[in-house]
C-alpha positions in Angstrom: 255.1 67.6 63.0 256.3 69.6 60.0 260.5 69.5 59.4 262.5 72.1 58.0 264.0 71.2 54.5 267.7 72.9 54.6 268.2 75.0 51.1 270.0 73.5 48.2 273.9 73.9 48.9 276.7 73.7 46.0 280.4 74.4 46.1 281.9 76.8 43.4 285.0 77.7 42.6 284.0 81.5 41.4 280.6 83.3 42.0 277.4 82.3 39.9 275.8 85.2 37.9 272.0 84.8 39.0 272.5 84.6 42.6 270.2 87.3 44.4 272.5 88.0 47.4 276.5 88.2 47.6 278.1 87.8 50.9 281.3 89.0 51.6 283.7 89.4 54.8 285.1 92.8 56.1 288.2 91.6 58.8 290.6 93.7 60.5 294.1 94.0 59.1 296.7 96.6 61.2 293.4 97.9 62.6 291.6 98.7 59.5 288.9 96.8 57.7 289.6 95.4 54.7 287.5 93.3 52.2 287.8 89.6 52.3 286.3 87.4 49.3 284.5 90.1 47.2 284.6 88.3 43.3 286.1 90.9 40.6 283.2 91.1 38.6 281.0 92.3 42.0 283.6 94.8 43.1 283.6 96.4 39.4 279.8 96.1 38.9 280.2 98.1 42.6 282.0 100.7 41.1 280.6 101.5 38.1 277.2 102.0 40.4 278.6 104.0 43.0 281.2 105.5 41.0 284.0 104.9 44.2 285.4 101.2 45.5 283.4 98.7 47.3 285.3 99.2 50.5 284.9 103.1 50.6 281.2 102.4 49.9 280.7 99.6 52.8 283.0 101.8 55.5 280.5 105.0 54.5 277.3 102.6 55.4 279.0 101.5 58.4 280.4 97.9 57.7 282.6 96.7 60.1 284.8 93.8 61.1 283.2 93.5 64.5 281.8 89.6 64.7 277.8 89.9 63.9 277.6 92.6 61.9 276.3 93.0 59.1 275.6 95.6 56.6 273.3 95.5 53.6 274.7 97.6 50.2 272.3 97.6 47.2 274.5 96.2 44.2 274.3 96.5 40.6 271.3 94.7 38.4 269.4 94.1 41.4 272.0 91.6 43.7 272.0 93.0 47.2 275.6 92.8 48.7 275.8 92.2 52.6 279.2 92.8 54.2 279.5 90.4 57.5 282.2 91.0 60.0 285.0 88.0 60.3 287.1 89.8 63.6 291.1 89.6 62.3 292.1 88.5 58.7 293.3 84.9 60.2 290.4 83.7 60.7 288.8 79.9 62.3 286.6 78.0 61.1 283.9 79.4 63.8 284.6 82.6 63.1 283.3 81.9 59.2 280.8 79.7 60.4 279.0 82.4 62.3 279.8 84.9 59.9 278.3 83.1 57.3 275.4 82.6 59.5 274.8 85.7 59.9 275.1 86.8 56.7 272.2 83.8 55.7 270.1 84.9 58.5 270.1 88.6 56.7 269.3 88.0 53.3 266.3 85.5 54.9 265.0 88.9 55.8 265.2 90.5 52.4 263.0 87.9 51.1 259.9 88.7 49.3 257.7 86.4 47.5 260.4 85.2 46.0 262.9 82.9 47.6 266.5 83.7 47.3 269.6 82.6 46.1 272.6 83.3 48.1 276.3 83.1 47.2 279.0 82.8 50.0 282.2 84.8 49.6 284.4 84.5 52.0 287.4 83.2 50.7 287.2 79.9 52.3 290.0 77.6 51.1 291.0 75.2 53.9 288.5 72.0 54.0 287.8 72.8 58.1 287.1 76.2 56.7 285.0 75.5 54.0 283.0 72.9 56.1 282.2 76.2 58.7 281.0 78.2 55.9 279.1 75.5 54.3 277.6 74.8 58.0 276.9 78.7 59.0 275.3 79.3 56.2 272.8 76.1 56.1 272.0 77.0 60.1 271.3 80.5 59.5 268.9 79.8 56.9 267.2 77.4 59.7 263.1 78.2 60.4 260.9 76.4 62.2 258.1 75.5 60.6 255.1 77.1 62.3 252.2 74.6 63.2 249.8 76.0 60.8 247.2 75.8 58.1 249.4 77.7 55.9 252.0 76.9 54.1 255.1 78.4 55.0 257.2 80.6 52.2 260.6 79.8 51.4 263.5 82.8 52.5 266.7 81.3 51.1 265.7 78.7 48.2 269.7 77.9 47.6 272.6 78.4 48.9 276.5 78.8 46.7 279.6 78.2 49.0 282.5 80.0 46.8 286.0 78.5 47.3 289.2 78.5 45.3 290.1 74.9 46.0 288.5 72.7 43.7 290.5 69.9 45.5 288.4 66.7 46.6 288.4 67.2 50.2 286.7 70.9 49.7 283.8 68.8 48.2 283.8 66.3 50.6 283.7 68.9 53.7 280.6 70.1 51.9 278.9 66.9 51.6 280.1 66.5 55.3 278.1 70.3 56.4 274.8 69.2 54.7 274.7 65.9 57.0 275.8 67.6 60.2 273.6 70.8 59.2 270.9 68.7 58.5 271.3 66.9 62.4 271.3 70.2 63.7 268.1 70.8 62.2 266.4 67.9 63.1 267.7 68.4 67.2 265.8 71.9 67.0 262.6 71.4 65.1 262.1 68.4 67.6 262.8 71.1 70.7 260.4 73.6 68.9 257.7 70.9 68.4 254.7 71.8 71.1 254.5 69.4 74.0 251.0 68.2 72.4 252.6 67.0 69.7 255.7 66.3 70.7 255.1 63.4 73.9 257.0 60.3 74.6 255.4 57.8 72.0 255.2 60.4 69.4 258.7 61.2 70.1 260.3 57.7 69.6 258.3 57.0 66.4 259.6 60.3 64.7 263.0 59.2 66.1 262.6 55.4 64.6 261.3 57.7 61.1 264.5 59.4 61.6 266.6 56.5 60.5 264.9 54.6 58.3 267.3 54.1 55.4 270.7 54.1 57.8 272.6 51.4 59.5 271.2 51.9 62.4 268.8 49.5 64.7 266.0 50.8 66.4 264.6 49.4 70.3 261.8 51.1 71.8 260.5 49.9 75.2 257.3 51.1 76.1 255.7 51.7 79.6 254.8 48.0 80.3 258.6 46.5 78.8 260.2 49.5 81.4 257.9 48.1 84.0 258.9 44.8 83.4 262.7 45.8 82.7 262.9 47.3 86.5 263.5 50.8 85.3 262.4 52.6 88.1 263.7 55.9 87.3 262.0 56.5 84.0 258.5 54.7 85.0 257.9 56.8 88.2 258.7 60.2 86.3 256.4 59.2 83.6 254.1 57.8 86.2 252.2 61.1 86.7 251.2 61.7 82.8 248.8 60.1 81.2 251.5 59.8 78.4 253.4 57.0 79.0 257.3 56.4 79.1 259.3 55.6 76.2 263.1 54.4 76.2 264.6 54.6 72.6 268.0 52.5 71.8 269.9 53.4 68.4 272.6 50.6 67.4 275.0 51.4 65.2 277.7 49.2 64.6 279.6 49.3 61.4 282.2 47.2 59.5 285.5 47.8 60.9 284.3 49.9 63.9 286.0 49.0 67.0 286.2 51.8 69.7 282.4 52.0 71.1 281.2 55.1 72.3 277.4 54.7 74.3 275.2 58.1 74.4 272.7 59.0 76.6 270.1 62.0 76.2 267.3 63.3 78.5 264.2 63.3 77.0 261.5 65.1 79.4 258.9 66.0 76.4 257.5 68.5 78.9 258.8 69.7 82.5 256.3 70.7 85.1 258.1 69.9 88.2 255.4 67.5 88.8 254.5 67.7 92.5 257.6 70.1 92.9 255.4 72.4 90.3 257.2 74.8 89.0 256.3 78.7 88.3 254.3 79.4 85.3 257.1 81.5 83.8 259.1 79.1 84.6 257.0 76.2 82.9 256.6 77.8 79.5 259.8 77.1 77.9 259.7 73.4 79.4 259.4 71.6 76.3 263.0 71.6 75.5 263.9 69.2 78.5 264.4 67.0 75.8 267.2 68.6 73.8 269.1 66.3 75.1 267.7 63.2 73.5 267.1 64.8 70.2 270.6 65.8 70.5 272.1 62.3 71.0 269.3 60.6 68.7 270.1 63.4 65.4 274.2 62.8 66.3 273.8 59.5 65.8 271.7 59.7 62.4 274.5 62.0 61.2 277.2 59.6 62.2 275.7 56.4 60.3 275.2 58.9 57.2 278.9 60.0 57.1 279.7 56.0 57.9 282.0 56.8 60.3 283.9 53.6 61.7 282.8 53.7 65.2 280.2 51.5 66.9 277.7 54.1 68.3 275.0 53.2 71.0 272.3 55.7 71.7 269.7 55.7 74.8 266.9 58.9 74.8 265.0 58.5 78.0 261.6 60.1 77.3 259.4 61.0 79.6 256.8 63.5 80.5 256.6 64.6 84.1 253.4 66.1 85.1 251.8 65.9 88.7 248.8 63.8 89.4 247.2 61.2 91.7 249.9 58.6 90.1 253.0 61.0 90.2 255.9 60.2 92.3 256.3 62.1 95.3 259.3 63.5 96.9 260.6 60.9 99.8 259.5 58.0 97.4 262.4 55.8 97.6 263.0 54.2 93.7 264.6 50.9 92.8 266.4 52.5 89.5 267.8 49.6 86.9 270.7 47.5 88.0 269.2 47.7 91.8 270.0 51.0 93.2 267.6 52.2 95.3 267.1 56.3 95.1 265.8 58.5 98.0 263.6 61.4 95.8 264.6 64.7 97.2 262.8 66.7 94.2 260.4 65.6 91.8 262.1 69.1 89.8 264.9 67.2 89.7 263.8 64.6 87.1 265.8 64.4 84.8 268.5 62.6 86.6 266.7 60.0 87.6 266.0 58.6 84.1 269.2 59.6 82.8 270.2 57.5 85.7 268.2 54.2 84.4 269.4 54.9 81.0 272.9 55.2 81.8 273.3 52.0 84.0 271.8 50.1 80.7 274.4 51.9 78.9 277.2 50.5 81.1 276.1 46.7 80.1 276.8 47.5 76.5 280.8 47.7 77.6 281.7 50.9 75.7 285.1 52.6 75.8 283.3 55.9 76.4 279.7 57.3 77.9 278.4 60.7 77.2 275.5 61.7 78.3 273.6 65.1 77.6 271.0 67.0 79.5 269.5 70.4 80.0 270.0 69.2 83.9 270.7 72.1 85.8 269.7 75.5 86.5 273.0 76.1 88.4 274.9 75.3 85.7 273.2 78.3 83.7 273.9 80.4 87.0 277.5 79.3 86.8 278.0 79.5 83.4 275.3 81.5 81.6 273.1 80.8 78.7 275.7 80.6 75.8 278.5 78.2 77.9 277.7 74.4 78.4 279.2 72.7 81.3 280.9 69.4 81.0 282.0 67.2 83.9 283.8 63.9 83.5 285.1 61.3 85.1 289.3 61.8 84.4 290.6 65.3 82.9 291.3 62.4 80.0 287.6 61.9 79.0 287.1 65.8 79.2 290.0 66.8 77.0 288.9 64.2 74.5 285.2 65.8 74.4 286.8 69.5 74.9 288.8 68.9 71.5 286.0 67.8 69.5 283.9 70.5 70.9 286.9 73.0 69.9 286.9 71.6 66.4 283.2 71.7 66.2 282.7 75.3 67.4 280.6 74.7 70.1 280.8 76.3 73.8 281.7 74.1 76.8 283.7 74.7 80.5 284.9 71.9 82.4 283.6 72.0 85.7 285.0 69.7 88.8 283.4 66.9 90.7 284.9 67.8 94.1 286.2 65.3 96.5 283.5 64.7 99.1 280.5 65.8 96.8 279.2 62.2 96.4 278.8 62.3 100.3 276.0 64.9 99.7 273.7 61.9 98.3 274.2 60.0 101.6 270.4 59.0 102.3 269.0 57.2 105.8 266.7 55.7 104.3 268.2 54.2 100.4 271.6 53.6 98.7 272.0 57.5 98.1 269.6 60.9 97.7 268.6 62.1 94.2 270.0 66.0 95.8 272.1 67.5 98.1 271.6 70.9 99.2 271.5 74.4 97.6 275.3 74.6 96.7 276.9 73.3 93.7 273.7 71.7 91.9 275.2 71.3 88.8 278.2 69.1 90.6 275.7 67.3 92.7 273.9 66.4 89.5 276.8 64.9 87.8 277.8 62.9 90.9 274.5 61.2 90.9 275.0 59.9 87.6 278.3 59.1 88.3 277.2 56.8 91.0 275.6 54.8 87.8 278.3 54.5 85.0 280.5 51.3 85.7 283.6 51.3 87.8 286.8 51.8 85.0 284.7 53.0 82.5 285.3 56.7 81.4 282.2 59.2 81.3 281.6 62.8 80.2 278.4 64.7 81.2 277.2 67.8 79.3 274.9 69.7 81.0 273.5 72.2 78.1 270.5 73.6 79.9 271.8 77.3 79.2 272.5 77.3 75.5 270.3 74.6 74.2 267.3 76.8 73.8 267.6 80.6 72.9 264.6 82.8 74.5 266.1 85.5 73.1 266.4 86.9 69.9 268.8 85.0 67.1 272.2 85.9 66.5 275.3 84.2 64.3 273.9 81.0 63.2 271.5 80.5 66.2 267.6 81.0 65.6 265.9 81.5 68.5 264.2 78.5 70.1 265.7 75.4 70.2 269.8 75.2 68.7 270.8 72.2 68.4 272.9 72.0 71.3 275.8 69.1 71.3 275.0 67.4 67.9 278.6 69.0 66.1 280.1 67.9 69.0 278.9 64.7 69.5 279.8 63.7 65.6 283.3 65.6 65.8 283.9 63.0 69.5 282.5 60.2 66.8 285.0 61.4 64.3 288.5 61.0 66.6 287.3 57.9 67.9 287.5 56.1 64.8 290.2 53.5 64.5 
């Protein structure tokens, strides 16, 4: 599998002369737009070409301050100017960070044979702030590599965040973007890699490739350890591939780390319903069921690169579920790891079965917090649509600590409830509880399953990010289409306020 390589990114504290592209904002100030970030020498070079201001010019071709647009002026000498709306003057962090994006994105598209160089403008100051433009503008320029005989041309070959502050911590937010860009990165060209590439074994050696050079310690168990291990959950959803299991641990555990944060990802390489076979329609964007994993497995890397003081313990349960004479069958009843025994009510409804496995091993480890992450539910994408994640927790403390770092991050979530009297929908005649209840409330059901797995005491956050962790559509901001990213920023902002 072929990986992305993010542009070359520098901080500056005015705009470099042989860029090829100059971004700048348009925001809304007493309801008109104004120009935000525009260096001198480009608003005079403007003007001499089109003998009236820069903001005349880009309100006559239409720029606005609405969020994603973006307008394309030639300049003088040959640099291309592409005005990017920023919503009102006081802007977040986000708001650049999409901006940004989107301005990346559209100069990708300008590209010839010649790869360009792009300056951002956007009068980014603040650290958070420079961080969001430094991280916008190394997502948009995301592709994924096709798998090809050819070799793929370059859009965007660098990349010039422009800031004022030529203060340390502006430099270190930038260092900071390229790590968590670079995560980001990795989470979607492992969700864009085909199924035939991208299986269980090939999966956990790309992770294990992923972090050499860190702090971090790699375990892979393989069909026959999970076999022997009792992990009942993962072995009969991989039971119907030919492909076998794999379950990945990450260790990270620096010097002076104390708090402990365990993560768990879903890693179904490829999602046919197995027995429970799904439509065909609704079979061809199934190798993202693992966005999860690679979400969990890349926020990990990132956080032993920034060497963040806080033990971090990964588990991706990987698995490809595919119906055959060896696939488990709805009824089965499953002895998961630790002893529960599971009634299968839907062999559709995978994923929570290894993510059950996973997080009872999780649990041993005695963290202070477990997060787990899967593209779990189609009712949460009903509920919530395909831009919202949903997140479900065990005490509205655990949520508000994920909901703040997914605020600082930038990333969508909704807290959802676990109702009282929701667990009695697993009730099962015939095992220790069902893997479903009925039609109603799937996504709650869901996360009361796994519930029923994380130790008594211990707090828990689940993200469900089926909706927005793979884009069918076409890209916007700094999302491509395909795979996102989904969770990573978060997971390394949670990382970042747990440290002691």
């Amino acid at each position: 599998m072929t990986a992305f390589n993010l542009p070359a990114l520098t901080l500056a504290t005015s705009c470099p002369r042989d860029v090829d592209v100059v971004i700048f904002g348009v925001a809304e100030s007493a309801g008109a737009p104004v120009l935000v970030g525009v260096p001198d020498e480009i608003e005079q070079r403007a003007a001499k070409l089109y003998g009236r201001g820069l903001a005349t010019v880009a309100r006559d071709l239409g720029a606005d301050a609405a969020p994603g647009s973006a307008t394309t002026l030639a300049g003088a000498d040959g640099v291309r100017l592409i005005a990017v709306g920023l919503g009102e003057t006081d802007v977040t962090p986000e708001q650049v960070r999409r901006a940004a994006g989107n301005g990346v994105r559209t100069a990708a598209g300008l590209a010839g044979d010649r790869a360009l160089r792009v300056a951002i403008c956007l009068d980014a100051v603040e650290p958070e702030v420079v961080k969001g433009a430094a991280e916008g503008a190394l997502l948009g320029a995301y592709r994924f590599v096709k798998v090809s005989g050819q070799q793929p041309k370059e859009a965007v070959a660098s990349i010039t965040v422009v800031s004022s502050s030529a203060k340390p911590e502006a430099r270190r937010a930038v260092e900071a973007a390229k790590t968590v860009a670079a995560a980001v990165c990795l989470a979607r060209d492992w969700v864009n890699t085909p199924a035939n590439v991208l299986y269980p074994e090939t999966f956990a050696d790309a992770a294990k490739t992923a972090v050499k050079g860190t702090k971090i310690d790699v375990e892979i168990l393989d069909d026959k350890a999970l076999e022997r291990g009792g992990y009942g959950g993962i072995t009969a959803v991989g039971g119907g591939s030919s492909r076998g299991p794999r379950l990945v641990r990450f260790s990270y555990a620096p010097r002076g780390g104390k708090s402990h944060l365990a993560l768990v990802g879903k890693g179904i390489t490829f999602d046919t319903g197995g027995l429970n076979l799904k439509t065909s329609d609704g079979m061809y964007t199934m190798k993202c069921d693992m966005a999860g994993a690679a979400a969990v497995l890349a926020a990990t890397r990132a956080i032993a690169q920034l060497g963040l003081k806080v033990r971090v313990t990964a588990y991706a349960a990987m698995a490809e579920n595919m119906p055959s004479g060896t696939a488990y069958r709805p009824s089965d009843v499953l002895t998961m790891y630790g002893g529960t025994t599971v009634e299968n009510v839907n062999s559709d409804a995978e994923g929570r079965l290894v993510m059950a496995d996973a997080l009872a091993r999780a649990g041993e480890d005695s963290p202070d917090l477990i997060l787990d992450v899967a593209t779990l539910t189609g009712a949460c994408m009903v509920a919530l649509g395909e831009r919202v994640a949903g997140l479900m927790a065990s005490d509205d403390q655990a949520a508000d600590h994920v909901l703040d770092a997914a605020e600082s991050a930038g990333e969508a979530f909704w807290q959802l409830p676990i109702p009282d009297g929701t667990r009695k929908k697993l009730d099962s005649k015939v095992a220790d509880l069902r893997s479903g209840g009925n039609r109603y409330g799937g996504a709650l059901t869901a996360a009361a399953f796994l519930h029923h797995f994380v130790p008594d005491g211990t707090p828990w956050a689940h993200l469900d990010i089926a909706g927005p962790a793979f884009n069918d559509e076409g890209p916007y901001d700094y999302v491509p289409s395909g795979g996102t990213g989904m969770a990573v920023r978060t997971l390394v902002a949670l990382a970042q306020s747990l440290q002691n």
